[in-house]
C-alpha positions as CSV (number, residue, x, y, z in Angstrom):
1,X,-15.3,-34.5,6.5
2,X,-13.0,-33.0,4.0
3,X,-13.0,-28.9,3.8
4,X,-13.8,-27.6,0.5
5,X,-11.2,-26.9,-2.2
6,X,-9.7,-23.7,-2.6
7,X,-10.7,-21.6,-5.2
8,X,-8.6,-18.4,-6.6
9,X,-9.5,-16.1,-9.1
10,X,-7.6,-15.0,-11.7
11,X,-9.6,-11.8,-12.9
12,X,-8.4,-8.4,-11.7
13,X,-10.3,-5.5,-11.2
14,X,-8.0,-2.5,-11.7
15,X,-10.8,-0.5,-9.3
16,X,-9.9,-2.4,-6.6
17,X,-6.2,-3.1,-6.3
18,X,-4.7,-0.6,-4.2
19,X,-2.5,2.2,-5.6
20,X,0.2,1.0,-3.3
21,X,-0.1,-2.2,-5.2
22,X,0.8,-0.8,-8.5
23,X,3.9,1.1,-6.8
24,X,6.9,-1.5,-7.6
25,X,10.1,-0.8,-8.8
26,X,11.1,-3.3,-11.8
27,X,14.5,-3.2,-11.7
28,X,17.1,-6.7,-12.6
29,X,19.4,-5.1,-9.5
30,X,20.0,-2.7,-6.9
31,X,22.8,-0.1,-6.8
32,X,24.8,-1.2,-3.3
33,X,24.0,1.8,-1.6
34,X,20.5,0.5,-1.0
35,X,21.4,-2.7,0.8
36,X,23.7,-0.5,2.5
37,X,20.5,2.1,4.0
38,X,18.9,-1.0,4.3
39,X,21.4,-2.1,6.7
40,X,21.5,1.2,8.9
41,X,17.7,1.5,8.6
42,X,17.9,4.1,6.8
43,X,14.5,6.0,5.8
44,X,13.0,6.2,2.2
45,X,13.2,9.9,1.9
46,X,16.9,9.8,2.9
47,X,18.1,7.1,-0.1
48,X,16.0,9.1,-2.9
49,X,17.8,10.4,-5.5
């Protein structure tokens, strides 16, 4: 027996998307220094300007 098809929606509730979600940096690039922190692990509140 086949399983059923999968079904996405498309409609958004802004009520129930995290605020995390809406938390993205929309930048076309990243000065080097970040991949550099990244490299060394280095934590968020250490590569804030």
């Amino acid at each position: 027996m086949d399983a059923p098809p999968l079904v996405l929606t498309v409609n958004l509730r802004p009520d129930e998307v995290d605020k995390e979600a809406m938390n993205l940096d929309t930048m076309w690039e990243y000065p080097e220094e970040f991949y550099l922190a990244a490299e060394r692990h280095a934590m968020p509140s250490e590569i804030e300007a």
